[in-house]
N, C-alpha and C positions, 0 to 999 in steps of 0.2 A: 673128621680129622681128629688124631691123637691129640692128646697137649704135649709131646713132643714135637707133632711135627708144625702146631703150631708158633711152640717157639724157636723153632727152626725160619719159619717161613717170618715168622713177625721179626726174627734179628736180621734176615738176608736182607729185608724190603728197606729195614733203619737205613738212612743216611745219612751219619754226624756228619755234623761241621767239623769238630773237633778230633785230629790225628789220632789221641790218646783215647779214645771215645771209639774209633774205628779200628785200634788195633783191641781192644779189649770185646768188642764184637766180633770181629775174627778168633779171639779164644776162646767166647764162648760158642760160636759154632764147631768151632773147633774141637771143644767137650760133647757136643750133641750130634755131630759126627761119629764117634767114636766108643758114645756111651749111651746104650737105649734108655739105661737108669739113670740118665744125667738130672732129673727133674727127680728124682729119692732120696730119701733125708740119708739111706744105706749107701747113697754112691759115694764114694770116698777117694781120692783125698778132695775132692770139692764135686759143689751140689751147683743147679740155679736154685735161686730163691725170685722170690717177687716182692715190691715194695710200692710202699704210695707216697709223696711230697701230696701232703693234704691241706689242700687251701682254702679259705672262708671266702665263699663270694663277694665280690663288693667290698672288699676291704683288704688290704695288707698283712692277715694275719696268715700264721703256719703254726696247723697242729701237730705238736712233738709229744714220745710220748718214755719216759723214763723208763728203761730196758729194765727187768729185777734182776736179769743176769748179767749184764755186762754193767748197769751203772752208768750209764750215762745216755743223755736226751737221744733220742734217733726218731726219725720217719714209722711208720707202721709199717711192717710187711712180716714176712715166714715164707716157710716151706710152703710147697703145694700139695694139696689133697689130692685124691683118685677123682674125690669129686668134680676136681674145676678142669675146667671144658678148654680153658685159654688162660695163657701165663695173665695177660692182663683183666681177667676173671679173680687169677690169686690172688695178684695186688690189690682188685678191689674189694674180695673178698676179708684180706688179712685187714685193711684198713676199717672197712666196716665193726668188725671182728674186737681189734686193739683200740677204738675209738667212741664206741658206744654208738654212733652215729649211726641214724636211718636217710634212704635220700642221698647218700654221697654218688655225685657223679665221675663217670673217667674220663679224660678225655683221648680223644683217639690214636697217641702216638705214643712210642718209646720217649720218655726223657732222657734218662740219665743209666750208665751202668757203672757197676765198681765190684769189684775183686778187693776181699778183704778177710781176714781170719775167722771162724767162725766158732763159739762154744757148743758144740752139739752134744759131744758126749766125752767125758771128764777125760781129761788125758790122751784124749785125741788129737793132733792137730790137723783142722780140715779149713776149708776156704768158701766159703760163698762165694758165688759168679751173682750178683743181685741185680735183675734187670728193672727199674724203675720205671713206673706214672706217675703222672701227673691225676692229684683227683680232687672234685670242688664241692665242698660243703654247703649243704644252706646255711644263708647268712644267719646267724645267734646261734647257730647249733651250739649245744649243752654235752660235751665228749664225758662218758664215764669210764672210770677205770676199770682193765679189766687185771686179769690173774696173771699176766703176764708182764705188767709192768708196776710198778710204785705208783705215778701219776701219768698222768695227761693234762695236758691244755693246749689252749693257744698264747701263739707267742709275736707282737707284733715283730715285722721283719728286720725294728732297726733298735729291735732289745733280746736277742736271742737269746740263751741261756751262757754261761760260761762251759767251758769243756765243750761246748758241743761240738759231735759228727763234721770235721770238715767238710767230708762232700757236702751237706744239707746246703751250703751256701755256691758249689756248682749244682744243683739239683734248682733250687730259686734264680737264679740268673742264666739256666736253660729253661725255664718255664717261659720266665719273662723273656728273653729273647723269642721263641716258639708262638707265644700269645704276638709279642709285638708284629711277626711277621706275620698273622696268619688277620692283623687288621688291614680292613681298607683301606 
């Protein structure tokens, strides 16, 4: 299987709860319908991307990680490589990647998606379609910075940074719903 057509098949299987959540997966089928390069940084006016909400086991924390080009706290993810096999390969690949982190697990479903502007290349205006997971860290993992951001850390969930990424806070409140259902 492509990584297009699996992230064809892994948006068609999604089923939000959330109306805004299911028409935004209709547009991005929508894009992979119509665009074989929907998953290249060249597709234009918008790409998918992939991302990770990276959580520390056993604890309430979320690691965010200070974008160098946009300037403010976000989630780990990027473009996808030739290399990755599956959209949620990317995400856990960017997360690994933008976190320094050995060990991070995914877990097995779509979280969260959002459509949002994206800086790719100066004077362009293009759009992310960013399909997010959910991924769990070992508990004390040690995040290094990488080239692509200023910092990283973790941030316990009821001290977030200022400015931050609105969605990050639907993105933690579909996790936890997701986790709460899938307990005994």
């Amino acid at each position: 299987m492509t990584l297009h057509a699996d992230a064809f098949a892994s948006l068609a299987a999604w089923q939000p709860s959330d109306p805004r959540q299911d028409e935004l997966r209709v547009e991005f089928l929508d894009l992979l319908r119509h665009r074989s390069d929907a998953l290249d940084r060249s597709c234009a006016p918008a790409h998918l991307t992939a991302s990770a909400l990276v959580l520390e086991a056993g604890t309430e924390r979320v690691l965010l990680v200070l974008h160098r080009k946009i300037g403010r706290w976000i989630q780990p993810g990027g473009h996808a490589e030739v290399t990755d096999a599956t959209l949620a390969g990317a995400a856990l690949r960017e997360a690994t990647e933008e976190s320094g982190i050995t060990g991070l697990t995914m877990e097995p479903w779509i979280l969260h998606l959002d459509r949002h502007p994206a800086p790719c290349r100066p004077g362009v205006v293009e759009e992310h379609f960013d399909v997010r997971y959910a991924v769990v860290a070992p508990a004390a993992a040690e995040p290094i910075v990488s080239g692509e951001s200023l910092d990283v850390r973790w941030f316990d969930r009821d001290a977030l940074p200022d400015g931050i990424e609105p969605t990050i806070l639907a993105m933690i409140g579909a996790a936890d719903r997701r986790r709460s259902a899938q307990r005994p």
